[in-house]
C-alpha positions as MATLAB code, in Angstrom:
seq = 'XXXXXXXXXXXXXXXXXXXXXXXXXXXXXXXXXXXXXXXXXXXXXXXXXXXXXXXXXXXXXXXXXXXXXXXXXXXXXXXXXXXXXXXXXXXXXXXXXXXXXXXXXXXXXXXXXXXXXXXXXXXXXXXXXXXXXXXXXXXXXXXXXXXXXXXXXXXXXXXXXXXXXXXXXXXXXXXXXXXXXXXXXXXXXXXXXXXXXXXXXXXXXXXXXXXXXXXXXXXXXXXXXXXXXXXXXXXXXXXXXXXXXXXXXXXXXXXXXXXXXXXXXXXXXXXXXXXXXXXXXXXXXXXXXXXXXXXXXXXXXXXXXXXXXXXXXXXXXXXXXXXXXX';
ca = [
      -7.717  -23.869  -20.906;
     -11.056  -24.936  -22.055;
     -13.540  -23.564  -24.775;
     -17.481  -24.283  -24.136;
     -20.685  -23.055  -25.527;
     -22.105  -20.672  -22.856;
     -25.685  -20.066  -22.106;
     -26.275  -16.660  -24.348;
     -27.198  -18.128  -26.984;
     -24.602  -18.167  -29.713;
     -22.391  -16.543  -27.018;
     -19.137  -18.503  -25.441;
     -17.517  -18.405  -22.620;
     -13.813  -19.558  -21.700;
     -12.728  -21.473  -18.567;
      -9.476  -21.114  -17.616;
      -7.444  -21.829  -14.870;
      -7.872  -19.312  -11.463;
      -5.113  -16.787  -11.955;
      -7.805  -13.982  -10.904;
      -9.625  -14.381   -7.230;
     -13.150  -13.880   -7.209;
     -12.675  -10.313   -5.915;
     -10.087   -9.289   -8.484;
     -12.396  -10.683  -11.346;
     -15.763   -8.983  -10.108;
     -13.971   -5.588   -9.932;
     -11.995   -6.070  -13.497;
     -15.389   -6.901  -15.208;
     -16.843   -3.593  -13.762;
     -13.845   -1.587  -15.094;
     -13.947   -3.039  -18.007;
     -17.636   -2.550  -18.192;
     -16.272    1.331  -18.405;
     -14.579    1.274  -22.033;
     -16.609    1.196  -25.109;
     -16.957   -0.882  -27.783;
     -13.285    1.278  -29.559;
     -11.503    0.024  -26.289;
     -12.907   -2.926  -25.230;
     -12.570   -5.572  -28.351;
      -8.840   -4.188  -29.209;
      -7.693   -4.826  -25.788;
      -9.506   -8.269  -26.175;
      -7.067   -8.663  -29.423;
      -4.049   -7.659  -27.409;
      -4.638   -9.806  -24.352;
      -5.649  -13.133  -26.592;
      -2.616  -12.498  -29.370;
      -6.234  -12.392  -31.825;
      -6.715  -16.050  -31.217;
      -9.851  -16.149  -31.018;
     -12.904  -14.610  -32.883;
     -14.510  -11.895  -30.203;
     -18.443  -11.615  -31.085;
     -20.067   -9.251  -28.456;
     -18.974   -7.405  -26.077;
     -20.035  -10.006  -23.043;
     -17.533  -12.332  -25.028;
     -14.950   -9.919  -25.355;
     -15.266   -9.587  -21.012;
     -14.570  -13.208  -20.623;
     -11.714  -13.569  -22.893;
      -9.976  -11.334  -21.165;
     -10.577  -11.820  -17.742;
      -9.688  -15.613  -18.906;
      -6.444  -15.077  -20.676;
      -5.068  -12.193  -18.357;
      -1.812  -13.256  -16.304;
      -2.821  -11.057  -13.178;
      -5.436   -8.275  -12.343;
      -2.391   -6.373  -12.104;
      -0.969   -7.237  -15.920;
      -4.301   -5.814  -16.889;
      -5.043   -3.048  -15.330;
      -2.002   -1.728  -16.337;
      -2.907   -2.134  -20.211;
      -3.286    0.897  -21.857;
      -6.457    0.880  -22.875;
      -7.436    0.955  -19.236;
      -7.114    4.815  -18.777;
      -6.038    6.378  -15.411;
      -9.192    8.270  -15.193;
     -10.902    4.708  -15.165;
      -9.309    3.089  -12.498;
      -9.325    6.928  -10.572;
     -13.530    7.217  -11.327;
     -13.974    2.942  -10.070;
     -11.780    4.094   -6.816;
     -14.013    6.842   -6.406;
     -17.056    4.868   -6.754;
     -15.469    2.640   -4.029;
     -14.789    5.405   -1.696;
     -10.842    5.533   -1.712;
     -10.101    8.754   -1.952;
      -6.578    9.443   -4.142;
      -4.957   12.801   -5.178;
      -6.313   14.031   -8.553;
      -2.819   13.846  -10.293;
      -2.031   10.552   -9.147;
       0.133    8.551  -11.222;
      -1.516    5.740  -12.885;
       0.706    3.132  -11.121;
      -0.175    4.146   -7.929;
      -3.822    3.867   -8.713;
      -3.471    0.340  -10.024;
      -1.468   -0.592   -6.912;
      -4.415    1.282   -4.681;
      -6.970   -1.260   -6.308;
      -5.095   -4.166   -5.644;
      -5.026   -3.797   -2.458;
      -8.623   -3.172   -1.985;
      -9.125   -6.345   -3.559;
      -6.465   -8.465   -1.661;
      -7.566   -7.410    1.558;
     -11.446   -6.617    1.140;
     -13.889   -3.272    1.184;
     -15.372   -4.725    4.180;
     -12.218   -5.178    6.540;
     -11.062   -2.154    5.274;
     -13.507    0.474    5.662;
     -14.442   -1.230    8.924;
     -11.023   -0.738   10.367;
      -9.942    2.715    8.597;
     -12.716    4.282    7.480;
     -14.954    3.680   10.358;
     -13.541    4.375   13.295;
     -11.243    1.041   14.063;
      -9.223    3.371   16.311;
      -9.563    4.645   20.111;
     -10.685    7.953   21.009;
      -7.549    9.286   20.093;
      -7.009    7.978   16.545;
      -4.461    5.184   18.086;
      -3.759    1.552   16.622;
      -6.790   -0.633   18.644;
      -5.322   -2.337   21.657;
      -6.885   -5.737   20.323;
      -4.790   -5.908   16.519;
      -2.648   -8.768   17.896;
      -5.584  -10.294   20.113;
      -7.470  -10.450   16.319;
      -4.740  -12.091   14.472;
      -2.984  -13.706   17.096;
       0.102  -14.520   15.406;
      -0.054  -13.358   12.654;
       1.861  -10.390   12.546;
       1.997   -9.697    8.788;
      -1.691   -9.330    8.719;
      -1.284   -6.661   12.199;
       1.729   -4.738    9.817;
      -0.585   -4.418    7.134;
      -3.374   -3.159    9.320;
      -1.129   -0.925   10.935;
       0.515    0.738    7.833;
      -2.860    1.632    6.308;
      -3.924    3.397    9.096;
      -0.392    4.938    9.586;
       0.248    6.389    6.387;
      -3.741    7.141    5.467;
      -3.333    9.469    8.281;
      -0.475   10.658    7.917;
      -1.193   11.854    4.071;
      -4.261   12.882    5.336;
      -2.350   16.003    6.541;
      -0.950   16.875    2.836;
      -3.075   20.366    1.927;
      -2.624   19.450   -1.592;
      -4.843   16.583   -0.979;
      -7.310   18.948    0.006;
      -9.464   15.987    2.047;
     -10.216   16.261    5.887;
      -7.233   15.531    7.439;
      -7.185   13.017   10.309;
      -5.883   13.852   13.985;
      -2.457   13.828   14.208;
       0.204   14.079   17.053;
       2.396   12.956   20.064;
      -0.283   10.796   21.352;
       0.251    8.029   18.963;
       3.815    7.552   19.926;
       5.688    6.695   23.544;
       7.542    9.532   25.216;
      10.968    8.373   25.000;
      10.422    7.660   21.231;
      13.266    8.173   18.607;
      13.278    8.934   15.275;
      15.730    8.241   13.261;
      15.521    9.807    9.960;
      18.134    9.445    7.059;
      17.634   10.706    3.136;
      19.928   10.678    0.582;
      20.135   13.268   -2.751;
      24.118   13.847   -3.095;
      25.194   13.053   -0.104;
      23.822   11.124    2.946;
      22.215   12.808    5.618;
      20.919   11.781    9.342;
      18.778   13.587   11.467;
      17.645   11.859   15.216;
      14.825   12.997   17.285;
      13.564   12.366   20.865;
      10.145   12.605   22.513;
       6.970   12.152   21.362;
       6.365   15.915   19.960;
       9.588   16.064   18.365;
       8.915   13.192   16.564;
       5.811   14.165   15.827;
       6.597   17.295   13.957;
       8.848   16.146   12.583;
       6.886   13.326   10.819;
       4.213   15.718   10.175;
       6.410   18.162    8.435;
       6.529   15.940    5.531;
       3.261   15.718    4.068;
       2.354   19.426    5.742;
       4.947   21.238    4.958;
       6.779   19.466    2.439;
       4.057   18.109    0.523;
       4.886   14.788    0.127;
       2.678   11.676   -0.150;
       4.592    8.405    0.600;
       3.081    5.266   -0.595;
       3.534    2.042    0.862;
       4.017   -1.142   -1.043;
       1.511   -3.322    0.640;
       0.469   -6.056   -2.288;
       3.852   -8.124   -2.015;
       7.123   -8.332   -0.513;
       7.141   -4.582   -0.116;
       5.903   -5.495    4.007;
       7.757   -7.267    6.968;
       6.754   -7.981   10.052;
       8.285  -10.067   13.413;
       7.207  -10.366   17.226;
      10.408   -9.946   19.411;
      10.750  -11.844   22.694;
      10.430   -8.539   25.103;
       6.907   -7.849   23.208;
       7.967   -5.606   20.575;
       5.928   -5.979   17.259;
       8.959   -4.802   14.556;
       7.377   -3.801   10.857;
       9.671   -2.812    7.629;
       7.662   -1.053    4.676;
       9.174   -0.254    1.101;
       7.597    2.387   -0.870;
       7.634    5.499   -3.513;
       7.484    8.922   -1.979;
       5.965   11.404   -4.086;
       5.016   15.097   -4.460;
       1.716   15.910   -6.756;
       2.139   13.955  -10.121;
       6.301   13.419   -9.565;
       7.725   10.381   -8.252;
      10.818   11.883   -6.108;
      12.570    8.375   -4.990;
      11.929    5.611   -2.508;
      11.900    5.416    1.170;
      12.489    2.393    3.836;
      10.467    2.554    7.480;
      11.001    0.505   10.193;
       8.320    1.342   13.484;
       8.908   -0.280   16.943;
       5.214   -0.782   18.058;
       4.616   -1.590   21.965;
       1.672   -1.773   24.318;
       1.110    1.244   26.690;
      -0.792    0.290   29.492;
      -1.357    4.211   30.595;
      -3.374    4.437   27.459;
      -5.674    1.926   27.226;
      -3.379   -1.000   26.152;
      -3.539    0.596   22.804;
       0.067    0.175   20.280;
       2.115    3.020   20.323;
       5.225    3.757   18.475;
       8.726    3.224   20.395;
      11.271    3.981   17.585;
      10.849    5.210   14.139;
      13.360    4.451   11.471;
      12.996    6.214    7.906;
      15.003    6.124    4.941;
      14.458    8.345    2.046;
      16.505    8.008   -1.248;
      15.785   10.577   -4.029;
      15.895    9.616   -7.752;
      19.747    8.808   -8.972;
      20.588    7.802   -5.151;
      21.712    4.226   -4.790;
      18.428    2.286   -2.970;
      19.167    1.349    0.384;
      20.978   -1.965    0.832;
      17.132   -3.601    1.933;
      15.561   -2.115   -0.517;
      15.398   -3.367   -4.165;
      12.990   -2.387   -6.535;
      10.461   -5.485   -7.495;
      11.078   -6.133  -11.254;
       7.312   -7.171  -11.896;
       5.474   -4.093  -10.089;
       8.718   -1.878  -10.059;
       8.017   -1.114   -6.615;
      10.524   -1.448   -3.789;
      10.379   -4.139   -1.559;
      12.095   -4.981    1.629;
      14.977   -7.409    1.912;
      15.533   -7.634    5.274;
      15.650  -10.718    7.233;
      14.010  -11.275   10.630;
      17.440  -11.644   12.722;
      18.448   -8.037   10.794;
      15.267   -6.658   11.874;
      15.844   -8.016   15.640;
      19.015   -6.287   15.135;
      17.636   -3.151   14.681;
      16.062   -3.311   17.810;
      18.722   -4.607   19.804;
      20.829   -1.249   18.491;
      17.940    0.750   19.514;
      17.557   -0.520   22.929;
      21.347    0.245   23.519;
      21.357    3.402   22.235;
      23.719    2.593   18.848;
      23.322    5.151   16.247;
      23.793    3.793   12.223;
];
């Protein structure tokens, strides 16, 4: 880390090595461009262990954008208020539920930053989908193989619409139903409180109610961990794209446990070569359950994230295609 005379004058600027992108240090400066003076040269303290002598508030900016370990690290400071980072998603056009938790909001803008407002309102807020709201036909043909990049393109549409149907969001909620999934789908459904429990549906409405129970009925919002290991993706030989997702489920402002999903994704020629959903796997442990043996919670982000390897989720296919019940 280097210390030079900037161009403000008496001002200074610090140079330190790239442990923000260029995204996640545009959108930090314009939070932090939210606190006042109270906030702002305190958290500079904090972040530089009062090292260094802060002069304006420009100077207090670059300190800490210089000396902060991650975008995530910071946002999660507590000067940096929940209604902050809730008013600079607004501004951005992500819509979250009013009594999110501030962790899920800090996870929400990381992801915007990772992956880009551009790709992502283009593909999910702008109609990336067919006529019927189903994943585009041409995901794979756009990142070939690269089937981490078509899992995490797939879960944000998949669970933006399906939370679109939770009433206590009270947003417009996106079309829903059997047409997104084949009709011999199965969904297998398992959650844990005391005991274990495992429910199994067939066909594409069944499924689909079932699914849609759980935001519309139930009111639960399930979040995804998309920033890290939380996501899992393989191609199989037969065609099948395979993707494992950790996440928190929640309902309003309380965090009720974490779920596992596993999707089966597979070309239907009868609509338009779009990706439809062949078997559904979902795990749901409450808080005090034991996590699923894939699941472990990440001890930097204290998110889940998955732990399965690509010949276990082959596996889980193979059991599918043969009928085997867990």
């Amino acid at each position: 880390v280097s210390r030079g005379r900037g161009a403000r004058g008496s001002g200074r600027v610090w140079v330190a090595m790239a442990l923000l992108t260029d995204k996640e240090r545009c959108g930090c400066r314009e939070i932090l461009q939210s606190l006042g003076p109270g906030e702002l040269y305190p958290l500079a303290d904090t972040v530089t262990n009062r090292m260094l002598k802060i002069q304006n508030g420009t100077e207090a900016m670059d300190a800490i954008l210089c000396y902060s370990q991650s975008a995530e690290e910071l946002l999660k400071r507590k000067k940096i208020h929940r209604e902050i980072i809730f008013q600079y998603l607004a501004k951005h056009n992500i819509v979250m539920p009013s009594n999110a938790e501030k962790c899920l909001l800090v996870q929400k803008v990381i992801e915007y930053w990772r992956e880009g407002s551009t790709a992502s309102q283009r593909n999910y807020s702008s109609g990336s989908t067919s006529g019927n709201n189903a994943p585009r036909s041409d995901i794979a043909a756009n990142y070939k193989d690269d089937y981490q990049t078509m899992g995490l393109e797939f879960c944000k549409w998949f669970y933006q619409l399906l939370n679109s149907q939770n009433p206590l969001l009270q947003e417009q909620s996106k079309e829903w139903g059997p047409q997104h999934f084949w009709e011999d789908v199965i969904l297998k459904f398992s959650y844990r409180t005391s005991e274990q429990q495992l429910e199994v549906y067939t066909g594409a409405v069944m499924v689909s109610l079932r699914l849609l129970a759980l935001p519309k009925e139930e009111h639960l919002f399930l979040n995804p961990n998309l920033t890290g290991n939380g996501l899992k993706c393989i191609h199989s030989p037969h065609g099948l794209v395979i993707i494992a997702v950790a996440g928190t489920i929640h309902r309003e402002s309380i965090c009720l446990g974490i779920f596992e999903q596993i999707f089966g994704l597979i070309r239907c020629p009868s609509s338009e070569n779009n990706w439809k959903m062949k078997f559904v796997h979902l795990k749901i442990t409450g808080q005090g359950g034991a996590a699923p043996a894939n699941v472990q919670p990440n001890e930097d982000s204290e998110l889940p994230v998955i732990k399965y390897e690509s010949n276990e989720l082959l596996q889980v296919f193979e059991e599918h295609i043969v009928g085997i019940c867990d």
